[in-house]
N, CA, C and O atoms as CSV, one atom per row, in Angstrom:
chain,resi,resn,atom,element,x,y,z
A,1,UNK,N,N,179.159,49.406,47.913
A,1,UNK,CA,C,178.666,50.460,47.058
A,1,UNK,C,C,178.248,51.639,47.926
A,1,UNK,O,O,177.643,51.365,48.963
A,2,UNK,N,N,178.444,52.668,47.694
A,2,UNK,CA,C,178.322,54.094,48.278
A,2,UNK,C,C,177.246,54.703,46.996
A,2,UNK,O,O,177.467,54.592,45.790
A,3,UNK,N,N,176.144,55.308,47.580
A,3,UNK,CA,C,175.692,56.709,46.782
A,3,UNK,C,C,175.820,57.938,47.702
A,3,UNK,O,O,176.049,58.009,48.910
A,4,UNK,N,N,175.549,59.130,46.529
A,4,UNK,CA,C,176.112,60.237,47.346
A,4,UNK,C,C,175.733,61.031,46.699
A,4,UNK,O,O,175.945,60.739,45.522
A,5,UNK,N,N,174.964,62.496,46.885
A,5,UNK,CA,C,174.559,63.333,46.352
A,5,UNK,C,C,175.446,63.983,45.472
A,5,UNK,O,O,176.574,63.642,45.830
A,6,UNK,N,N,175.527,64.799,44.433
A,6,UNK,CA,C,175.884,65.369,43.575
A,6,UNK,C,C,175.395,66.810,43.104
A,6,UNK,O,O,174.334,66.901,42.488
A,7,UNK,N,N,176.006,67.706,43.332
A,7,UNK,CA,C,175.197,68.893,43.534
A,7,UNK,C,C,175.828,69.771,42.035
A,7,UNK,O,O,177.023,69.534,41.859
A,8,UNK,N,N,175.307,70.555,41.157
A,8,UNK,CA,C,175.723,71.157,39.813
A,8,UNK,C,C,175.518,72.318,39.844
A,8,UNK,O,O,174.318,72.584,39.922
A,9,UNK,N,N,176.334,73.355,39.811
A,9,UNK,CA,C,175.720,74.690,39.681
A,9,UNK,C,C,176.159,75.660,38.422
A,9,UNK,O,O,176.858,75.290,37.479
A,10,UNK,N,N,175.795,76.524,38.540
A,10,UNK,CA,C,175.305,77.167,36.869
A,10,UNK,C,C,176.388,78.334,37.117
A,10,UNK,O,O,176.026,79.492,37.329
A,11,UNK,N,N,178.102,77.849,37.065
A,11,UNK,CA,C,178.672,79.205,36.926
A,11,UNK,C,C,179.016,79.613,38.947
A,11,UNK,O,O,180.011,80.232,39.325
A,12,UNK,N,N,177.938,79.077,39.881
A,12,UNK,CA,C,178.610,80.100,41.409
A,12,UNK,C,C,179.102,78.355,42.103
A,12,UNK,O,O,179.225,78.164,43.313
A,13,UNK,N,N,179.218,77.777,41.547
A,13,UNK,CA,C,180.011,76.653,42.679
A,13,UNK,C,C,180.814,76.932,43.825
A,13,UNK,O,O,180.512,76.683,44.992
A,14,UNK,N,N,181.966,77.521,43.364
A,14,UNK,CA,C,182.775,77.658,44.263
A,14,UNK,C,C,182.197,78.519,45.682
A,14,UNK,O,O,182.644,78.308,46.810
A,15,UNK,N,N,181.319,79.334,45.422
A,15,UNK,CA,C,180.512,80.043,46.518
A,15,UNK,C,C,179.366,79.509,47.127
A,15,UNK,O,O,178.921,80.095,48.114
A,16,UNK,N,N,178.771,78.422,46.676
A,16,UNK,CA,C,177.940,77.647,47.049
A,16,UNK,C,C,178.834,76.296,48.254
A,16,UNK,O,O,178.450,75.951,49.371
A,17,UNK,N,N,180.013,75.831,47.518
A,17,UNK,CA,C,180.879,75.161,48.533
A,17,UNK,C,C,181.224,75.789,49.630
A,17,UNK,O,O,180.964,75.109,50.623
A,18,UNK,N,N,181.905,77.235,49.965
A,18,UNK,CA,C,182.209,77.806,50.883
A,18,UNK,C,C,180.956,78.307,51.633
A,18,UNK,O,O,181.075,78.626,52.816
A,19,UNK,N,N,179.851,78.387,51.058
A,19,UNK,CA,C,178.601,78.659,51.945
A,19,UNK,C,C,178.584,77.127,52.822
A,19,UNK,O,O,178.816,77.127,54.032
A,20,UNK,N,N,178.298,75.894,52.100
A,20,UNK,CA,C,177.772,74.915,52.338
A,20,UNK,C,C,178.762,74.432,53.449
A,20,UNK,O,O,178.253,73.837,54.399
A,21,UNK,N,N,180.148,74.620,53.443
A,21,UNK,CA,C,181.548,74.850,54.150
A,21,UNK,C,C,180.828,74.921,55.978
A,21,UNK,O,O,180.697,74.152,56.930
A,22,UNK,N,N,180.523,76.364,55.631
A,22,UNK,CA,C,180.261,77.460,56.849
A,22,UNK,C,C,178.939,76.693,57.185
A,22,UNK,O,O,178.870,76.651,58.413
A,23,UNK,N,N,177.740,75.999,56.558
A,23,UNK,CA,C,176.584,76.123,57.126
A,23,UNK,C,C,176.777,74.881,58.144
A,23,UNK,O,O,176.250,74.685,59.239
A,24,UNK,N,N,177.784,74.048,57.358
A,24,UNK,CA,C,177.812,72.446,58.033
A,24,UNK,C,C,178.946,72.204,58.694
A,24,UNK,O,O,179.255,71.090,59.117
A,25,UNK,N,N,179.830,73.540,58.857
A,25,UNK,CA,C,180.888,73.441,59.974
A,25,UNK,C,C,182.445,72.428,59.703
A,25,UNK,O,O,183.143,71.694,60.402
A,26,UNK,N,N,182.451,72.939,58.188
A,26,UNK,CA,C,183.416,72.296,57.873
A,26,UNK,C,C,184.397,72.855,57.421
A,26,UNK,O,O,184.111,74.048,57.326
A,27,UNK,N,N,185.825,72.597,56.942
A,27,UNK,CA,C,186.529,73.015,56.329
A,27,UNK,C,C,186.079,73.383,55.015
A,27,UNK,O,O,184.930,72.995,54.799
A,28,UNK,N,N,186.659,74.056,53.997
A,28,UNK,CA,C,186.576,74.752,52.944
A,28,UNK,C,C,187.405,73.287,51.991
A,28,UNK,O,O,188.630,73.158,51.986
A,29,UNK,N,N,186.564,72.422,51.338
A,29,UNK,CA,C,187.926,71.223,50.315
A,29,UNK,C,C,188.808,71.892,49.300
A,29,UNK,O,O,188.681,72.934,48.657
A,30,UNK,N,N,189.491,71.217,49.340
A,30,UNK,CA,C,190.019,71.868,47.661
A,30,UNK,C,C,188.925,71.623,46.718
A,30,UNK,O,O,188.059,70.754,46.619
A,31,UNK,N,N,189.289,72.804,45.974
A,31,UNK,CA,C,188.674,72.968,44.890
A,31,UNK,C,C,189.268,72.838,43.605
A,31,UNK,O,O,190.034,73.676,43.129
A,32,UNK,N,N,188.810,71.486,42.885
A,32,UNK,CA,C,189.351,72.011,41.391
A,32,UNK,C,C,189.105,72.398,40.438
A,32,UNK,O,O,187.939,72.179,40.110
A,33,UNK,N,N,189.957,73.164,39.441
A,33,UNK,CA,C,189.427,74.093,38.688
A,33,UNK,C,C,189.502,73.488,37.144
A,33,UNK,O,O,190.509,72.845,36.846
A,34,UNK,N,N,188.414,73.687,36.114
A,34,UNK,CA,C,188.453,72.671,34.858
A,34,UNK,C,C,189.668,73.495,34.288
A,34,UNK,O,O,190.411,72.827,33.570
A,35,UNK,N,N,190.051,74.939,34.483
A,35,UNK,CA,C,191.746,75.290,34.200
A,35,UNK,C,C,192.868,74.717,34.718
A,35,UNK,O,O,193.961,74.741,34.151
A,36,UNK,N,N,192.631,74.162,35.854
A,36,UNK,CA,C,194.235,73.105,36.282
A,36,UNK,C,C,193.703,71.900,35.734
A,36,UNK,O,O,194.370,70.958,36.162
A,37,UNK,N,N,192.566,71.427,34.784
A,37,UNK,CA,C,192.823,69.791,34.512
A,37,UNK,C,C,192.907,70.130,32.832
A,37,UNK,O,O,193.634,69.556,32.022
A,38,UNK,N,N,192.153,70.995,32.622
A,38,UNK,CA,C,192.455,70.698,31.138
A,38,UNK,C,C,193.739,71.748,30.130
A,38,UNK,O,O,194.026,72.942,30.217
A,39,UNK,N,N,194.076,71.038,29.546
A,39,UNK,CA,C,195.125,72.061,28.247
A,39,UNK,C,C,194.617,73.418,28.523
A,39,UNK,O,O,193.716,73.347,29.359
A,40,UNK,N,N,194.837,74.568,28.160
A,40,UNK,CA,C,194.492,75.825,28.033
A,40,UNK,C,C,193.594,75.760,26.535
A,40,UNK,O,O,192.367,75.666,26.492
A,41,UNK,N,N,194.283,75.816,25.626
A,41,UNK,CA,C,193.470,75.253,24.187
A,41,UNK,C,C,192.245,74.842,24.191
A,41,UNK,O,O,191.335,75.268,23.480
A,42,UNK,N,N,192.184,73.848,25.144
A,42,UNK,CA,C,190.980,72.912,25.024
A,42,UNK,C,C,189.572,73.720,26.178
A,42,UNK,O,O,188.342,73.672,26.149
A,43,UNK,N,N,190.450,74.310,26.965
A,43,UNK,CA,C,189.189,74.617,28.294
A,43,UNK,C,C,188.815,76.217,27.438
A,43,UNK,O,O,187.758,76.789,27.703
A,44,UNK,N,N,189.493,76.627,26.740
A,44,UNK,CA,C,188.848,77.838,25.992
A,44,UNK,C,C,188.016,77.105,25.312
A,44,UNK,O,O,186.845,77.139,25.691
A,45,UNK,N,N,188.459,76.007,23.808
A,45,UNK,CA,C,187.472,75.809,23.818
A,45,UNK,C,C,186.070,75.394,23.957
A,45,UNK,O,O,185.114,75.519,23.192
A,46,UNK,N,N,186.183,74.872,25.119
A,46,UNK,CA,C,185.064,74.402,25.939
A,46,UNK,C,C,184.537,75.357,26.501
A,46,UNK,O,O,183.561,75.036,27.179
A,47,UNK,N,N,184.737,76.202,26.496
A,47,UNK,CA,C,184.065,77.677,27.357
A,47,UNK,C,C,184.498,77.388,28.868
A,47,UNK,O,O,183.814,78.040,29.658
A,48,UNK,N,N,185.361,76.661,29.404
A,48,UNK,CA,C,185.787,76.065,30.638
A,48,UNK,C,C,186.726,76.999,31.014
A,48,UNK,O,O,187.854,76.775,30.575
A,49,UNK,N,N,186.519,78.534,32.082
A,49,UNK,CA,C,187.435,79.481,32.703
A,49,UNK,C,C,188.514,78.447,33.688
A,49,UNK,O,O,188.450,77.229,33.858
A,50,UNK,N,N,189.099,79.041,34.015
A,50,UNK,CA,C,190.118,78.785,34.959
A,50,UNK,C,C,189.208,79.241,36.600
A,50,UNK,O,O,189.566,78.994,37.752
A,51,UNK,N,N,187.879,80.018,36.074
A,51,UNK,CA,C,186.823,79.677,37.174
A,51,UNK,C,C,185.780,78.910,37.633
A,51,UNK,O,O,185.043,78.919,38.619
A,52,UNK,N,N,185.948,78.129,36.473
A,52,UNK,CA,C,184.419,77.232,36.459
A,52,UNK,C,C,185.095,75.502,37.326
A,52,UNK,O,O,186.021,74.818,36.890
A,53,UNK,N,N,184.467,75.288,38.274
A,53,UNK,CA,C,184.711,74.105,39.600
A,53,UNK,C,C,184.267,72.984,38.190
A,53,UNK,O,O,183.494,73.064,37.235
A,54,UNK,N,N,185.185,72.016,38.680
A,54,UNK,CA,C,185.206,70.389,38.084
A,54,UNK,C,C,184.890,69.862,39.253
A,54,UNK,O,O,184.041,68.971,39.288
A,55,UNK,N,N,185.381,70.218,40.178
A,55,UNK,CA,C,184.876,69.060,41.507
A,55,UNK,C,C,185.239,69.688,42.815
A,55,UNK,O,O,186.286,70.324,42.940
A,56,UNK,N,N,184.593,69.560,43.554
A,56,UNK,CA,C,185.004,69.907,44.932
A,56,UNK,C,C,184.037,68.887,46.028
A,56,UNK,O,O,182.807,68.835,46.000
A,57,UNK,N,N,184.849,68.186,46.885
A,57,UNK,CA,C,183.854,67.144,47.951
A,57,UNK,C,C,183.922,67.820,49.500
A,57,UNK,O,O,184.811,68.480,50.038
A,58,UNK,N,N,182.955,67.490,49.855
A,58,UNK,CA,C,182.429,68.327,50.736
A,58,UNK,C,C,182.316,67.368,51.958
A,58,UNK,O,O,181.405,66.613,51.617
A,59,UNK,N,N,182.622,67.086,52.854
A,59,UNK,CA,C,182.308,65.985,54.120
A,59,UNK,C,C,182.486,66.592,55.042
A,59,UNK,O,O,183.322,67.453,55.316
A,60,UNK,N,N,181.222,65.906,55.882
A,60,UNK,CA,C,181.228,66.109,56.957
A,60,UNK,C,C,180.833,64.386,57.650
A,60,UNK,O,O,180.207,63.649,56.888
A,61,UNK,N,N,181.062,64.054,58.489
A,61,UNK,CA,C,181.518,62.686,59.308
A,61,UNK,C,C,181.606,61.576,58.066
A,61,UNK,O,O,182.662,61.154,57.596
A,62,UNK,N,N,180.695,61.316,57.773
A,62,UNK,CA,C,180.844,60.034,57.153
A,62,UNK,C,C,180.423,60.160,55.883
A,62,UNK,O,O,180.790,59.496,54.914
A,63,UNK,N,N,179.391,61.311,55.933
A,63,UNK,CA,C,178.463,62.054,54.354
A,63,UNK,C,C,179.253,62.912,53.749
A,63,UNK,O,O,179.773,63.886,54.293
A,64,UNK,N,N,179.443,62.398,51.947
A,64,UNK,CA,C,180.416,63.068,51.445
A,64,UNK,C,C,178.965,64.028,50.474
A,64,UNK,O,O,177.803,63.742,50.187
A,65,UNK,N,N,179.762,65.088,50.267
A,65,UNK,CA,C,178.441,65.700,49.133
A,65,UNK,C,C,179.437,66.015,47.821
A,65,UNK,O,O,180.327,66.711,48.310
A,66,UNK,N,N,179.719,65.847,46.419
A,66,UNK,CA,C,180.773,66.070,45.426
A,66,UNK,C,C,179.571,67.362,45.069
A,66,UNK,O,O,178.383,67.327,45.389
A,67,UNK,N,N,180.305,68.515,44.291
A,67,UNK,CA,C,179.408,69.776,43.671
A,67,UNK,C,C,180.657,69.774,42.678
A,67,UNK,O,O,181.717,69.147,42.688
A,68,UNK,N,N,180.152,70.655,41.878
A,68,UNK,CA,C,180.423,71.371,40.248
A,68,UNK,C,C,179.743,72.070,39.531
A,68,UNK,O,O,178.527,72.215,39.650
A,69,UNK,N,N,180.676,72.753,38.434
A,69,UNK,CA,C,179.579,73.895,37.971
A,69,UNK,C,C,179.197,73.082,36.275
A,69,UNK,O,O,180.090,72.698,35.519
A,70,UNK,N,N,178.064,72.995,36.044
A,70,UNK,CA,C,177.959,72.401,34.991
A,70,UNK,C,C,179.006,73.098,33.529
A,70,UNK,O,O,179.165,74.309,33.375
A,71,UNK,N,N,179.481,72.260,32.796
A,71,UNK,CA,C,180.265,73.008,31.767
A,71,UNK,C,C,179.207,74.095,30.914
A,71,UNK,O,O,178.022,74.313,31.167
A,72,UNK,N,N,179.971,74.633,29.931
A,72,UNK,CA,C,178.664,75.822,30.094
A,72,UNK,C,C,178.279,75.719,28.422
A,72,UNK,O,O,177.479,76.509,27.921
A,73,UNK,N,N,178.961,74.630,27.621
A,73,UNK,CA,C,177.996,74.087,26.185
A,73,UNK,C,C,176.881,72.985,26.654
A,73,UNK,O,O,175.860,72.680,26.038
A,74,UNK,N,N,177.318,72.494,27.843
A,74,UNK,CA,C,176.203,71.612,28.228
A,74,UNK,C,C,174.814,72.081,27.974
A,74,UNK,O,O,174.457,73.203,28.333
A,75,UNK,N,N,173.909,71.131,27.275
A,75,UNK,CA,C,172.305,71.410,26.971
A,75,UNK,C,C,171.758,72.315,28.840
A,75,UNK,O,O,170.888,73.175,28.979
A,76,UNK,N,N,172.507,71.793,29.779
A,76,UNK,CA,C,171.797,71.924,30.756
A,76,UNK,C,C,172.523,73.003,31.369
A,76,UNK,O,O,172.629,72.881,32.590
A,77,UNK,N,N,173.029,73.978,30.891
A,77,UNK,CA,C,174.027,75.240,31.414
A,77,UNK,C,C,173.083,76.027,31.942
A,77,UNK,O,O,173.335,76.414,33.083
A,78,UNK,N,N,171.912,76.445,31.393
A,78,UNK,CA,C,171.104,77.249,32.109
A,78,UNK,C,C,170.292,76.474,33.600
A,78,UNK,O,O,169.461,77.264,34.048
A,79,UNK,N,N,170.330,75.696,34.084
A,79,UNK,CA,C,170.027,75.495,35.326
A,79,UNK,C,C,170.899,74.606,36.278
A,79,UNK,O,O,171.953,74.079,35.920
A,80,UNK,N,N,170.379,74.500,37.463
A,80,UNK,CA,C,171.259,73.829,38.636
A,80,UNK,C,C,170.408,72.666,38.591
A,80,UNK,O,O,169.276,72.866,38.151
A,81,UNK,N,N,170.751,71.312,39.005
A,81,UNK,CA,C,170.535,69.883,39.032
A,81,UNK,C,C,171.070,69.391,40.081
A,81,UNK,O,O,172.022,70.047,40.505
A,82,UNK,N,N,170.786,68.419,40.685
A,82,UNK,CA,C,171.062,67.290,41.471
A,82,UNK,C,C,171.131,65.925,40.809
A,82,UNK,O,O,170.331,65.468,39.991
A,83,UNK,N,N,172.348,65.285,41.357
A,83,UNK,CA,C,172.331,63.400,40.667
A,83,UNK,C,C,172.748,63.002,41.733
A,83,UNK,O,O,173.269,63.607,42.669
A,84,UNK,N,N,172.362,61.310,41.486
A,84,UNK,CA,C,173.274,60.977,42.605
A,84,UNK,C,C,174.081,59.963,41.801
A,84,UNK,O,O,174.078,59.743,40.589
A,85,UNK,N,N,174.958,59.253,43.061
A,85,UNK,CA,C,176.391,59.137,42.531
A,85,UNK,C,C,176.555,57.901,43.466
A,85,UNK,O,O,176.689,57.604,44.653
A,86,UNK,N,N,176.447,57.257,41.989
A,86,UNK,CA,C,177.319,55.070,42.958
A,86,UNK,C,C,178.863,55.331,42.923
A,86,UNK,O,O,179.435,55.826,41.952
A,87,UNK,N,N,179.275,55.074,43.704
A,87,UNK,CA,C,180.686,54.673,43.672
A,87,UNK,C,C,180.894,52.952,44.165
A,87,UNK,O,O,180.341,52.649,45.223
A,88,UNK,N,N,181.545,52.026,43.542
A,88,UNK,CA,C,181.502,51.343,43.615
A,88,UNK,C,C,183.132,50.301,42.963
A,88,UNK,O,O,183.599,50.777,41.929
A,89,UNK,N,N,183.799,49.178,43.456
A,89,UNK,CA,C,184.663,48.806,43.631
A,89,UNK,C,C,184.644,47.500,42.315
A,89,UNK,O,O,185.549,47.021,41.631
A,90,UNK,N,N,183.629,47.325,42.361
A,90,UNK,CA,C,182.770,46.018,41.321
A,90,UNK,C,C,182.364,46.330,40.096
A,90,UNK,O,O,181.225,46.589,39.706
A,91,UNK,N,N,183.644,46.279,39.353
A,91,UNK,CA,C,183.116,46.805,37.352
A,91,UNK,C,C,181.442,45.950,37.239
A,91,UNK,O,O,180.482,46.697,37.046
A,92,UNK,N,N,181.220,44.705,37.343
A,92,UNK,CA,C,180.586,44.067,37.442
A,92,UNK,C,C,179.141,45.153,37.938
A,92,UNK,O,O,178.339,45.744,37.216
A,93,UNK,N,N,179.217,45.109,39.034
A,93,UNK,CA,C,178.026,46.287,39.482
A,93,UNK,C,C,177.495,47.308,39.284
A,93,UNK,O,O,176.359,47.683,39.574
A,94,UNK,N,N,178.519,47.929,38.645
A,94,UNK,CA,C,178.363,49.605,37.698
A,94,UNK,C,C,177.895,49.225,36.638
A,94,UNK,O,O,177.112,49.993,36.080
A,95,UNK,N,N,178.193,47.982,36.030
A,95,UNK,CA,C,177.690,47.799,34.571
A,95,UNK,C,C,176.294,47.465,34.747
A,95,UNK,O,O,175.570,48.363,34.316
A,96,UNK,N,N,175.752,46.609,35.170
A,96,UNK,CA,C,174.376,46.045,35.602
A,96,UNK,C,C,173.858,47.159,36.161
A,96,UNK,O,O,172.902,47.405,35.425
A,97,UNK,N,N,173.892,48.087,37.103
A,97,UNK,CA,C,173.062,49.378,37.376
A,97,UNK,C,C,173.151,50.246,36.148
A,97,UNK,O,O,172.091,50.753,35.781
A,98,UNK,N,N,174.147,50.481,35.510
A,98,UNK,CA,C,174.177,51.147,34.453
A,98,UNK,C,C,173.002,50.830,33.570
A,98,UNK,O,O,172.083,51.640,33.452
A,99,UNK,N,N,173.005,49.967,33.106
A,99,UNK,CA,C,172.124,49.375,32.275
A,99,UNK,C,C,170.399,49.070,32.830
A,99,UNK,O,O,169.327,49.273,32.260
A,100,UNK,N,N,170.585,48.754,33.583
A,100,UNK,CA,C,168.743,48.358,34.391
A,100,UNK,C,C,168.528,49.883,34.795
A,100,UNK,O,O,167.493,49.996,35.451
A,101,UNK,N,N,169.241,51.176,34.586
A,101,UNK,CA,C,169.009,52.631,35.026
A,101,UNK,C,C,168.593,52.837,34.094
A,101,UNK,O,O,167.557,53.495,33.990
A,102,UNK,N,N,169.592,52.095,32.525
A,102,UNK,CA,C,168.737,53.299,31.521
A,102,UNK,C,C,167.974,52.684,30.751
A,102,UNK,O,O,167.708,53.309,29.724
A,103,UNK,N,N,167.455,51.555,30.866
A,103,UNK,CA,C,165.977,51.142,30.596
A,103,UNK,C,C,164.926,52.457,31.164
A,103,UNK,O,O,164.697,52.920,32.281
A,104,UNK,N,N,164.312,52.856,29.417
A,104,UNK,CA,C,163.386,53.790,29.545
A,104,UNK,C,C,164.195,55.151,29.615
A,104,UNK,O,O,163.667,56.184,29.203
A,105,UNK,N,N,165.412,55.148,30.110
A,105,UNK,CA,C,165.617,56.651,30.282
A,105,UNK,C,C,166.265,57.428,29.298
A,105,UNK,O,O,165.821,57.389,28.150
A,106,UNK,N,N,167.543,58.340,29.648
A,106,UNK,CA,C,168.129,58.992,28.433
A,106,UNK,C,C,169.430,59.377,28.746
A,106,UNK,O,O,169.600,60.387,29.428
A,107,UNK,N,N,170.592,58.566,28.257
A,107,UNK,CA,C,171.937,58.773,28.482
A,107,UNK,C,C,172.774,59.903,28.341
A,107,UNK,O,O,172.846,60.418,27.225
A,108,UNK,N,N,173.247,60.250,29.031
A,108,UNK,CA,C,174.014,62.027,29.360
A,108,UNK,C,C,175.291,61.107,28.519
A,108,UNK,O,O,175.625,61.287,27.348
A,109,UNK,N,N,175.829,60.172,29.402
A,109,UNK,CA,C,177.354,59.918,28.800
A,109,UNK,C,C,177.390,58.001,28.995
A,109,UNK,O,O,177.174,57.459,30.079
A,110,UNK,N,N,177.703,57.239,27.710
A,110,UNK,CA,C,177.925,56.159,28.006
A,110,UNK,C,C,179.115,55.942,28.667
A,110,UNK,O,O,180.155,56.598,28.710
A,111,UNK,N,N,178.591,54.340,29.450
A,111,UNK,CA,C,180.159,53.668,30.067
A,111,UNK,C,C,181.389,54.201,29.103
A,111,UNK,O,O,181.474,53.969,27.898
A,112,UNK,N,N,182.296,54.943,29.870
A,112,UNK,CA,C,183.778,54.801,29.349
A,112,UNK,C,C,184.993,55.582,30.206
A,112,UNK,O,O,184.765,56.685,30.704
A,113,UNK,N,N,185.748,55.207,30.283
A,113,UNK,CA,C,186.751,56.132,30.813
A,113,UNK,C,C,186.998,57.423,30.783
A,113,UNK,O,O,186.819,58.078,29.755
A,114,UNK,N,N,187.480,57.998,32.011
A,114,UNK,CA,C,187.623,59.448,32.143
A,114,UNK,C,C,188.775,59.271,32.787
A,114,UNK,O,O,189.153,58.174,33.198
A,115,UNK,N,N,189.585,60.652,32.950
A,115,UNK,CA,C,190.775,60.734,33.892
A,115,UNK,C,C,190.629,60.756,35.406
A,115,UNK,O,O,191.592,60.774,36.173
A,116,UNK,N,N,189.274,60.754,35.802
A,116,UNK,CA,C,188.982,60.288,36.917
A,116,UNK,C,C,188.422,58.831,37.355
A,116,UNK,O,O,188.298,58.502,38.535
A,117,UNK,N,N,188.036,57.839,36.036
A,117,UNK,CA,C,187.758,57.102,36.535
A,117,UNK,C,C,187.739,55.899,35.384
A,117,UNK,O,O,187.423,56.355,34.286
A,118,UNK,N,N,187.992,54.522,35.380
A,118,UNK,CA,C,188.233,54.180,34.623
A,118,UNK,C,C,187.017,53.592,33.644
A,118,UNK,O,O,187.168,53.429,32.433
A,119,UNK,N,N,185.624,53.263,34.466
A,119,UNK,CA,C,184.952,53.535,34.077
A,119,UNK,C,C,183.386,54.045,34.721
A,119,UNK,O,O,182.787,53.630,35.713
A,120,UNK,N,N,182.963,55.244,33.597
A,120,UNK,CA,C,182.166,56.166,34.098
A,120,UNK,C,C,180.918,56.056,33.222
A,120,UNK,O,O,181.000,55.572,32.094
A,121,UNK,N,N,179.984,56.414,33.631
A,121,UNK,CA,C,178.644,57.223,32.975
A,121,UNK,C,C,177.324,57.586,33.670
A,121,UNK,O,O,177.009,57.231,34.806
A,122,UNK,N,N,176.611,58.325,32.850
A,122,UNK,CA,C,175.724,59.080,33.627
A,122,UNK,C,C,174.799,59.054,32.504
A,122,UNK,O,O,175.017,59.113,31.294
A,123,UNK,N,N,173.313,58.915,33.415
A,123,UNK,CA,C,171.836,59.262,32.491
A,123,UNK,C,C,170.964,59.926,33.337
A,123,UNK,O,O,171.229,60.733,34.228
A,124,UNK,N,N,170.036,59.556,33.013
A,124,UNK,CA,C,168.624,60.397,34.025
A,124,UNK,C,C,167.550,59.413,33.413
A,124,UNK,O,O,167.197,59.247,32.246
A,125,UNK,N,N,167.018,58.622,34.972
A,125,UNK,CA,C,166.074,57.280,34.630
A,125,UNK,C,C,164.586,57.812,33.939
A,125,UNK,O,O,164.105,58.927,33.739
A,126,UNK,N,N,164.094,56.312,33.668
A,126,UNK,CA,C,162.873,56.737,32.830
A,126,UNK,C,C,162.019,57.471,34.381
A,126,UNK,O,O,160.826,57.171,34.331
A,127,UNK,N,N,162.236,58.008,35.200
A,127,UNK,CA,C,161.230,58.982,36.365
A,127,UNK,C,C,161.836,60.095,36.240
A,127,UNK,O,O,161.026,60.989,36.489
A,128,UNK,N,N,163.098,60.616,35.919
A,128,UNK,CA,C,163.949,61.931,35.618
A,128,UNK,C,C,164.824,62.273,37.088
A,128,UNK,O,O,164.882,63.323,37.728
A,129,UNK,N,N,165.439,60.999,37.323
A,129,UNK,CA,C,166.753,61.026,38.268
A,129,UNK,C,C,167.362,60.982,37.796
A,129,UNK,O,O,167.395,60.088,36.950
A,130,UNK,N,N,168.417,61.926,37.917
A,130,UNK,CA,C,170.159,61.840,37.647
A,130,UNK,C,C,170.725,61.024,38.303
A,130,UNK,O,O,170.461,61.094,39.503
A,131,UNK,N,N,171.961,59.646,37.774
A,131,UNK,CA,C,172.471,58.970,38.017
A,131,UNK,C,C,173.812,59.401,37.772
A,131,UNK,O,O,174.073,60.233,36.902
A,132,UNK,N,N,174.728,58.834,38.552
A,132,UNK,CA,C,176.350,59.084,37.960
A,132,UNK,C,C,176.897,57.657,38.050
A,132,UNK,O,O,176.455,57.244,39.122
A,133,UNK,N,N,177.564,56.771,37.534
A,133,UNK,CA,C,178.387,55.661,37.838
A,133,UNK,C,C,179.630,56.118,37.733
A,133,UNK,O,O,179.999,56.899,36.856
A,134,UNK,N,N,180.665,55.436,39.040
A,134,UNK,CA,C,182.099,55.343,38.912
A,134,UNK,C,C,182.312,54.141,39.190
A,134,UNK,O,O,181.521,53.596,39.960
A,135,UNK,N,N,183.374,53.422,38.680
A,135,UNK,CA,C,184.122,52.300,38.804
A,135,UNK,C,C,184.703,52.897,39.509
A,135,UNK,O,O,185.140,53.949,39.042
A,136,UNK,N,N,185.083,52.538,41.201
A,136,UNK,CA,C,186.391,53.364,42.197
A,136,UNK,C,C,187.265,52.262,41.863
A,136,UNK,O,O,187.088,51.102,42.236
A,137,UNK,N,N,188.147,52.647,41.193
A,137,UNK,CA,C,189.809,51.819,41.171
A,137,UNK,C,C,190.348,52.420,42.108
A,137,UNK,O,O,191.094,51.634,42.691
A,138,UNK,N,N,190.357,53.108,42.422
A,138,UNK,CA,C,191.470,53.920,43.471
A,138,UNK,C,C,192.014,55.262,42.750
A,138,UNK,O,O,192.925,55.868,43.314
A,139,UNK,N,N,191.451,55.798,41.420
A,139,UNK,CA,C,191.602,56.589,40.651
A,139,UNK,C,C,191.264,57.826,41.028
A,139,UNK,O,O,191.953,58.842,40.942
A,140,UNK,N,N,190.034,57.693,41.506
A,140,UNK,CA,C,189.530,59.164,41.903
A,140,UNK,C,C,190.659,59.973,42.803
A,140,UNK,O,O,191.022,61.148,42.752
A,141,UNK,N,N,191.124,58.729,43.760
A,141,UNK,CA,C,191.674,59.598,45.217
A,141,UNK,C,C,192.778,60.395,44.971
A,141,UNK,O,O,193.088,61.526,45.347
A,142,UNK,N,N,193.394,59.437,44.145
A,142,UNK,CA,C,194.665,60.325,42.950
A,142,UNK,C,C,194.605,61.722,41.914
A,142,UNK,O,O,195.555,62.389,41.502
A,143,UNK,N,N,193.189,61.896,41.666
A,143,UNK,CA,C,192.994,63.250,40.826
A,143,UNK,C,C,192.434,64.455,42.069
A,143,UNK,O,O,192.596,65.650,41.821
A,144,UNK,N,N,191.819,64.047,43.307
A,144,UNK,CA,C,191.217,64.833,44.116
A,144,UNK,C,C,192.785,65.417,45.060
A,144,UNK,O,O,192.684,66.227,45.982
């Protein structure tokens, strides 16, 4: 199991990566854009530009950092957040953290599949940490 910071920003992602790039002496990652993953149809109506970051990972030696710009109907569009982020190989393990996380807390997104992962979800515990779960099938490495 891996955790790993998760960084959200409100609309400047992509300039926050290329800062974070330069401060920690790294290459610039690809960046993807919620306009190359979703329909055109659909990312309008999501308020999702062809500028707004879905993901971009950030490493340097062994520490990965993932950032994004929060979607912008999200309750939480007006500010920047931090979560962190299990990645993990063991459906088994994501489910049991999943669950003993959101005792007490308040679920952003239940367990379920995404095109990144087969299965995903995210809450914020009863102390007000952001959590992310991924099931790593080997899925992610294929959409990044």
């Amino acid at each position: 199991m891996q955790i790993q910071p998760y960084l959200s920003f409100n609309g400047n992602c992509q300039e926050a990566v290329e800062f974070y790039a330069d401060v920690f002496g790294t290459d610039i990652p690809e960046i993807i854009l919620f306009g190359d993953r979703l329909p055109e149809p659909e990312a309008v109506e999501q308020d999702r530009s062809d500028k707004v970051v879905i993901r971009a990972d950030l490493e340097q030696d062994e520490t990965r950092m993932l950032l994004s710009d929060i979607p912008l109907k999200s309750p939480d569009s007006h500010k920047d957040k931090m979560t962190l982020v299990i990645f993990s190989d063991d459906l088994d393990e994501i489910k049991i953290l999943y669950y003993k996380l959101k005792e007490g807390g308040t679920v952003e997104m239940e367990l379920q599949e995404t095109f990144w992962s087969k299965v995903y979800g995210s809450l914020v515990d009863k102390f007000g940490v952001g959590w992310q779960l991924n099931y790593d099938d080997g899925r992610m490495n294929q959409v990044v």
